[in-house]
Backbone as XML, in Angstrom:
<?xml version="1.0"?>
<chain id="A" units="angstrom">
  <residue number="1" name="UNK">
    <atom name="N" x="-163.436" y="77.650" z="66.411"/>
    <atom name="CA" x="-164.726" y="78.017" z="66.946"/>
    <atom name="C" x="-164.560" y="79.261" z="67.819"/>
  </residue>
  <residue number="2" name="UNK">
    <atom name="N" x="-165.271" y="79.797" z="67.923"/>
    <atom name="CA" x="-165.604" y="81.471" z="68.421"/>
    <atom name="C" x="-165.557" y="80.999" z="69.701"/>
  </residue>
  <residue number="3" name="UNK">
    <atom name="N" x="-165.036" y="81.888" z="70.792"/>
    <atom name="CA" x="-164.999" y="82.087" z="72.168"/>
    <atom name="C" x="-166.495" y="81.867" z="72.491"/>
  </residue>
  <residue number="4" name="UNK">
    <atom name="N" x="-166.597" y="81.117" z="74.010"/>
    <atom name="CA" x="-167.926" y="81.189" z="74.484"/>
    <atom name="C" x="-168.546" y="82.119" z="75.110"/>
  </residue>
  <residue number="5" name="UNK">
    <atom name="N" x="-169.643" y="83.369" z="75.175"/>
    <atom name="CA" x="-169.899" y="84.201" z="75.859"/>
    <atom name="C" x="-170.055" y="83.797" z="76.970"/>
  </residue>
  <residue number="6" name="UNK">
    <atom name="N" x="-170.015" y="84.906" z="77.838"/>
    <atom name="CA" x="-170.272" y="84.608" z="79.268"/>
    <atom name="C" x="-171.766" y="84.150" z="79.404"/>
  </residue>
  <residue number="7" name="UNK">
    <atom name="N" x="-172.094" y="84.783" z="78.575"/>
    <atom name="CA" x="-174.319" y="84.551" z="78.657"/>
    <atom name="C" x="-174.356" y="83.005" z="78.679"/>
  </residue>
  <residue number="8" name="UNK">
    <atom name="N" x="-173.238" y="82.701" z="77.353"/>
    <atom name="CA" x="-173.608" y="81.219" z="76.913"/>
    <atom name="C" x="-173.189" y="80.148" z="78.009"/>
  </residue>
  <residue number="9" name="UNK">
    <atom name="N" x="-172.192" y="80.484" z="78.897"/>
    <atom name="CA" x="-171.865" y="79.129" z="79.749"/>
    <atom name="C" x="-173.262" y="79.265" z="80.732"/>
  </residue>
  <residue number="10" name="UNK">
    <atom name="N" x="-173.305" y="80.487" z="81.255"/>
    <atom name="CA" x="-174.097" y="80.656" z="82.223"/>
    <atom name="C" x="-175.410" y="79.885" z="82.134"/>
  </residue>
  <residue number="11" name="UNK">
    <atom name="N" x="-175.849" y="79.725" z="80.464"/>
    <atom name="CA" x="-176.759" y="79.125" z="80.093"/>
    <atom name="C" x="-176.880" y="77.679" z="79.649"/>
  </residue>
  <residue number="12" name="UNK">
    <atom name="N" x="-175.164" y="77.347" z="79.852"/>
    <atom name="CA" x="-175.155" y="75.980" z="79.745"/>
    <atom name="C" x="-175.310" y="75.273" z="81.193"/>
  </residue>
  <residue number="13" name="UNK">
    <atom name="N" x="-174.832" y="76.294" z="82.112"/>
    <atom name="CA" x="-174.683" y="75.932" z="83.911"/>
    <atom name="C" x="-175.710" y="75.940" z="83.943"/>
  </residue>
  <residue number="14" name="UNK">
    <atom name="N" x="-177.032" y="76.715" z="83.711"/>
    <atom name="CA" x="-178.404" y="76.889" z="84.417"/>
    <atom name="C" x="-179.446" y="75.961" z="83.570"/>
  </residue>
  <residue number="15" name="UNK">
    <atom name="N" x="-179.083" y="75.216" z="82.548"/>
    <atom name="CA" x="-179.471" y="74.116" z="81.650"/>
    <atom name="C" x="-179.387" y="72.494" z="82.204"/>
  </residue>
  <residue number="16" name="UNK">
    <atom name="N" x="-177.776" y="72.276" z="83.132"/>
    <atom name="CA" x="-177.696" y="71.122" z="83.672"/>
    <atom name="C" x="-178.122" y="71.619" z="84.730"/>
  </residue>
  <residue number="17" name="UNK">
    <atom name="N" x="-178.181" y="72.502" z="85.529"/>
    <atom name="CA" x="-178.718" y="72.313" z="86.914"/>
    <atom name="C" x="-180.861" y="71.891" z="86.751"/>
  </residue>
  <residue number="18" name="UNK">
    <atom name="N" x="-181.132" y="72.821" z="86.019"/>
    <atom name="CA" x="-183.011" y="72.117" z="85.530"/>
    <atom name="C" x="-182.844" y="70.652" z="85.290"/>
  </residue>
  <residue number="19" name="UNK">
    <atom name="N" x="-182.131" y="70.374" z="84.466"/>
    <atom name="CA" x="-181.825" y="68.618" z="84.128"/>
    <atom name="C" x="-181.781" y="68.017" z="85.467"/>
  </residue>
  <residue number="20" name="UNK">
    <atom name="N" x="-181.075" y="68.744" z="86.315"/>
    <atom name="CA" x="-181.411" y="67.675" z="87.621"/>
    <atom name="C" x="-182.216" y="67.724" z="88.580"/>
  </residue>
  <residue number="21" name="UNK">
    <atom name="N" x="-182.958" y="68.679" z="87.973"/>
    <atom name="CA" x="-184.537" y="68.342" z="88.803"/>
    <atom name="C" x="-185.446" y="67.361" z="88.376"/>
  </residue>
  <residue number="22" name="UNK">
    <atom name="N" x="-185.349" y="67.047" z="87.077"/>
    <atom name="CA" x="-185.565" y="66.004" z="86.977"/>
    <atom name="C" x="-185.506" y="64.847" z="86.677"/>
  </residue>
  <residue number="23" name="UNK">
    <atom name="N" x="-184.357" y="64.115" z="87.947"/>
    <atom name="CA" x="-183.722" y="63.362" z="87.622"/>
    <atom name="C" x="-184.506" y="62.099" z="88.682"/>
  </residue>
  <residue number="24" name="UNK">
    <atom name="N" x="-184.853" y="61.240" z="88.495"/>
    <atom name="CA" x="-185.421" y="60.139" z="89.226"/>
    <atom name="C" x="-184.478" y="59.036" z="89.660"/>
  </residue>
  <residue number="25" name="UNK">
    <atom name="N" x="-183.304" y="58.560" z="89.030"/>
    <atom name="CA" x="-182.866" y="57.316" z="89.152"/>
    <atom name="C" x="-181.243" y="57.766" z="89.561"/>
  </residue>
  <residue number="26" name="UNK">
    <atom name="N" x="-181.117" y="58.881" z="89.874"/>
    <atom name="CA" x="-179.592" y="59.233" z="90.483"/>
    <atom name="C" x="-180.004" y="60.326" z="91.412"/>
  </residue>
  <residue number="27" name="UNK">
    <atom name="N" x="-179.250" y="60.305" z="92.212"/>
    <atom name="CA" x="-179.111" y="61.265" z="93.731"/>
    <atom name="C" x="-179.107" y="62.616" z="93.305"/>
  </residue>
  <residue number="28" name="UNK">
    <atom name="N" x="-179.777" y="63.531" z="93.128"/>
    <atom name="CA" x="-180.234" y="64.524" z="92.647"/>
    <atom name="C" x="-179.424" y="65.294" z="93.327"/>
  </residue>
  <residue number="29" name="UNK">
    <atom name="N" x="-178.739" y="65.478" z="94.993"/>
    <atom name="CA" x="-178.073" y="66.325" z="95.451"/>
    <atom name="C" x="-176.386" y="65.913" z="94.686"/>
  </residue>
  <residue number="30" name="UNK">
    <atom name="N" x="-176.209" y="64.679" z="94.856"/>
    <atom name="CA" x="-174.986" y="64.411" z="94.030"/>
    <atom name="C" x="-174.731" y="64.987" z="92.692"/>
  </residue>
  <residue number="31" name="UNK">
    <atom name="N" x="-175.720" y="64.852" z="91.892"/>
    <atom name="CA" x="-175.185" y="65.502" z="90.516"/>
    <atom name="C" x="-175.286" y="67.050" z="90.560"/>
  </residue>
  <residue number="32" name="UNK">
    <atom name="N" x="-176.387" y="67.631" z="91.365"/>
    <atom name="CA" x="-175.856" y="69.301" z="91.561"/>
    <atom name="C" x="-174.784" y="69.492" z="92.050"/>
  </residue>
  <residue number="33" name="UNK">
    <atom name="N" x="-174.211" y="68.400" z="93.121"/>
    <atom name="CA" x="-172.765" y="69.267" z="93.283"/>
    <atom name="C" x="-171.649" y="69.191" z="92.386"/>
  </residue>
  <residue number="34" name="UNK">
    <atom name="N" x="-171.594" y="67.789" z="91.625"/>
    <atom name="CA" x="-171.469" y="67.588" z="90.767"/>
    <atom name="C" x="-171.055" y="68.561" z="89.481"/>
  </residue>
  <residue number="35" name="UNK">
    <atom name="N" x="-172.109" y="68.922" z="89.062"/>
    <atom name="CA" x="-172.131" y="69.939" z="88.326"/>
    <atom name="C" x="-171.396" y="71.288" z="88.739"/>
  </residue>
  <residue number="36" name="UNK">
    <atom name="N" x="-171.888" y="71.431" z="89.829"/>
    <atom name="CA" x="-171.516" y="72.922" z="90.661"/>
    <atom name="C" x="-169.855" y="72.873" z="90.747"/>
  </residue>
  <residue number="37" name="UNK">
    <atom name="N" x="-169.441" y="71.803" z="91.158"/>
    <atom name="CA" x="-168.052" y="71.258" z="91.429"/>
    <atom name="C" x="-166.791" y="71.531" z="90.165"/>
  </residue>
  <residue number="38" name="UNK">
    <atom name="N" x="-167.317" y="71.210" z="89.236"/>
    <atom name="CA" x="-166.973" y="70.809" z="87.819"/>
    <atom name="C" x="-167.109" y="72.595" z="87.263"/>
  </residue>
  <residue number="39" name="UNK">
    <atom name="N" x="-167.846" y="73.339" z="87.515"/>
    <atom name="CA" x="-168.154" y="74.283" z="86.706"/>
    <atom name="C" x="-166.939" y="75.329" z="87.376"/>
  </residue>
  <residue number="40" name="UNK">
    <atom name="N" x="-167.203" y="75.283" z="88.992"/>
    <atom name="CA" x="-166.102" y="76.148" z="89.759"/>
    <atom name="C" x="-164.735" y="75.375" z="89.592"/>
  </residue>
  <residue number="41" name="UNK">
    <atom name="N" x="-164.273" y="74.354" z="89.131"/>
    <atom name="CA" x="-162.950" y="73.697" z="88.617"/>
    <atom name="C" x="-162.407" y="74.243" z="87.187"/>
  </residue>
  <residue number="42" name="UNK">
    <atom name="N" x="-163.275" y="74.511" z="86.681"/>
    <atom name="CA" x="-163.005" y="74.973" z="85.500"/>
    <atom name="C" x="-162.625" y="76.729" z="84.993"/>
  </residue>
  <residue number="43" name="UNK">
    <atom name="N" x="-163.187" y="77.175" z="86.132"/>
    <atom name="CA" x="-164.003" y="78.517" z="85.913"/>
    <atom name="C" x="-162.225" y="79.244" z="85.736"/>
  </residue>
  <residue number="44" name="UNK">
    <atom name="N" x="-160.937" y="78.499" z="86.273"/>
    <atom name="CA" x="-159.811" y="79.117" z="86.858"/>
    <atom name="C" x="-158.649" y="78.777" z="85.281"/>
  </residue>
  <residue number="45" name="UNK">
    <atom name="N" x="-159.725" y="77.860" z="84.247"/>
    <atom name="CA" x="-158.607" y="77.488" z="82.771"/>
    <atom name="C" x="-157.949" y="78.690" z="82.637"/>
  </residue>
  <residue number="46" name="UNK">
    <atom name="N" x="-157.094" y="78.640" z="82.189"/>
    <atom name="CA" x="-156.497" y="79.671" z="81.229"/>
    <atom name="C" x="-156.429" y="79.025" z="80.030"/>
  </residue>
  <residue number="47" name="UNK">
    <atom name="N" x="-155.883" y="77.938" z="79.322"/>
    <atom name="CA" x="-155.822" y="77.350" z="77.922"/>
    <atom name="C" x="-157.489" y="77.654" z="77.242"/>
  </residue>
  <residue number="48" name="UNK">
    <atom name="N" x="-157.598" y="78.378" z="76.233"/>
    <atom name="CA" x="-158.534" y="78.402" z="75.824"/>
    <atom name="C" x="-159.348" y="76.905" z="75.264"/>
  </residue>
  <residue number="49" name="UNK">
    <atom name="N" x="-158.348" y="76.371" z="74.431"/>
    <atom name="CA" x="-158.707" y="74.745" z="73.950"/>
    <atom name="C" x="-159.270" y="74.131" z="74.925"/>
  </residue>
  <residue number="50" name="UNK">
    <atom name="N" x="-158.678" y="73.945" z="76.377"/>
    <atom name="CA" x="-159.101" y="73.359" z="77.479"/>
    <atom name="C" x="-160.677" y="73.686" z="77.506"/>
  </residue>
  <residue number="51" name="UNK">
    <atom name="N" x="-160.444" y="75.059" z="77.808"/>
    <atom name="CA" x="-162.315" y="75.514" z="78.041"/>
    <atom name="C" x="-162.999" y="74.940" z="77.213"/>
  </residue>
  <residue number="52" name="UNK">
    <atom name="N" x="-162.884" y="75.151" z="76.209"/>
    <atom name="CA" x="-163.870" y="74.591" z="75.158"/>
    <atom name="C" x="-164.351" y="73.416" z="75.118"/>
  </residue>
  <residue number="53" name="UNK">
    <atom name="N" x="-163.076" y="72.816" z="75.318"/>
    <atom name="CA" x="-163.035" y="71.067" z="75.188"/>
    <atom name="C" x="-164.463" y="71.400" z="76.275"/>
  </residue>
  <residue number="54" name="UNK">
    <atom name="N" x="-164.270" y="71.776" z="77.327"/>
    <atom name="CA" x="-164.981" y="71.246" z="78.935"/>
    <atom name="C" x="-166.459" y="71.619" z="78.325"/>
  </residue>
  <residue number="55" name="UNK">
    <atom name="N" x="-166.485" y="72.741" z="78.029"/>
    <atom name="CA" x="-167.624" y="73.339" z="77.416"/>
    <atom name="C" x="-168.932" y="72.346" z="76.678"/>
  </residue>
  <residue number="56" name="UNK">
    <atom name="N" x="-167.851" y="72.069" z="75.724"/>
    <atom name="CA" x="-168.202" y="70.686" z="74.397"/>
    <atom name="C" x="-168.824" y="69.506" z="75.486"/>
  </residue>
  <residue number="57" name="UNK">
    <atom name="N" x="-168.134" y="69.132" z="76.452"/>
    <atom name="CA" x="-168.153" y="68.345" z="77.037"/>
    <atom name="C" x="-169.368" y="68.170" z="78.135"/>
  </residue>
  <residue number="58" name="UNK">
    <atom name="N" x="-169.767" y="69.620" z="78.261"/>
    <atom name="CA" x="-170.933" y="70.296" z="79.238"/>
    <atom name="C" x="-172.362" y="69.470" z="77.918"/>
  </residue>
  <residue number="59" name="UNK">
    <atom name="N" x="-172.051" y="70.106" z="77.240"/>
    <atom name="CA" x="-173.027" y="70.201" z="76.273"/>
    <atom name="C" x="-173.739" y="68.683" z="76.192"/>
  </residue>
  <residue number="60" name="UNK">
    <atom name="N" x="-172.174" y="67.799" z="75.508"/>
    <atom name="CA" x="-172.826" y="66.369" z="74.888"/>
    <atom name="C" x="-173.535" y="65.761" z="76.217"/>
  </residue>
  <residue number="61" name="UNK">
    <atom name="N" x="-172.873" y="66.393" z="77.586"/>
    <atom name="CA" x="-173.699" y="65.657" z="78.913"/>
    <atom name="C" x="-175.057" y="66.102" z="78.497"/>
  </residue>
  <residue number="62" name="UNK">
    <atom name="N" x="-175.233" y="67.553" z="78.680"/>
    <atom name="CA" x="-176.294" y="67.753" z="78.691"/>
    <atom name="C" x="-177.585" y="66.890" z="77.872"/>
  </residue>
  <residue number="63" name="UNK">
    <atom name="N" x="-176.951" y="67.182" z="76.258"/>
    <atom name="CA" x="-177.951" y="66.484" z="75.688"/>
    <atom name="C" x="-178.147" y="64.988" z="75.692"/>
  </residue>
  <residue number="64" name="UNK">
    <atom name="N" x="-177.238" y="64.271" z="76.646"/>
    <atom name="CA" x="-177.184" y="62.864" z="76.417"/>
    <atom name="C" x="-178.816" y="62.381" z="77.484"/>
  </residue>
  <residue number="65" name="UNK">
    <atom name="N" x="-178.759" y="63.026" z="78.469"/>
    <atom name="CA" x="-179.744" y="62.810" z="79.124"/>
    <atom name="C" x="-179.477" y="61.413" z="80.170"/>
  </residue>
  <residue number="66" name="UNK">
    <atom name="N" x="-178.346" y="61.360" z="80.463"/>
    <atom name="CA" x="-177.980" y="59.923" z="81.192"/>
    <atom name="C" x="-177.534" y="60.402" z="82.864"/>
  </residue>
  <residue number="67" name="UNK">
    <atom name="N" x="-178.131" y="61.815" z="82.697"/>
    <atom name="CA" x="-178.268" y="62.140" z="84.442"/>
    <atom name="C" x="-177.500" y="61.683" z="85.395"/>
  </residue>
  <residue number="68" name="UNK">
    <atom name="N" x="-176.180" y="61.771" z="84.966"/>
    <atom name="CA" x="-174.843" y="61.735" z="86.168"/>
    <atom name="C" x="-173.987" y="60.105" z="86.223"/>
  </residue>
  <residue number="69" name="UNK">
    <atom name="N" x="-174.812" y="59.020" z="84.650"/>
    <atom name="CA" x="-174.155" y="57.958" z="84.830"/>
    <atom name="C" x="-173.350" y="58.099" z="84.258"/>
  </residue>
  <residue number="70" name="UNK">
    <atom name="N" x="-172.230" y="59.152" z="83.300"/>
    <atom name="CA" x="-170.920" y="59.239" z="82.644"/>
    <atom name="C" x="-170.365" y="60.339" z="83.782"/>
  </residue>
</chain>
C-alpha cells in the first residue's frame, strides 16, 4: 500500500477529533486526549509498516463508532 500523505493523516486526526464531539456516553475530554496522545506517540515511527499498521488502526476506530470503548 502507498505511503500515507501528510493531507491524509491530518484528515484522519481531524475526523476522530469531530467524532468526539459527538460523543454522549464516554468522557469527551478523555478520548480527545486520547486521541491527541496516540497521534503525538506515533508521529516519532520510523518503521514504515508500524505507521501504517497505526494508521489502519486510526481508521477501523474511526469507522467503528464505539467512541473510546476499544
Amino acid at each position: 500500500m502507498a505511503p500515507w500523505s501528510r493531507e491524509a493523516v491530518l484528515g484522519l486526526y481531524r475526523a476522530l477529533l469531530r467524532q468526539g464531539r459527538e460523543l454522549h456516553y464516554t468522557d469527551r475530554d478523555f478520548y480527545l486526549a486520547t486521541i491527541r496522545r496516540e497521534f503525538r506517540k506515533n508521529k516519532k515511527l520510523e518503521d514504515p509498516e508500524a505507521r501504517e499498521r497505526q494508521l489502519e488502526k486510526g481508521l477501523i476506530f474511526l469507522h467503528s463508532k464505539l467512541g473510546g470503548i476499544i
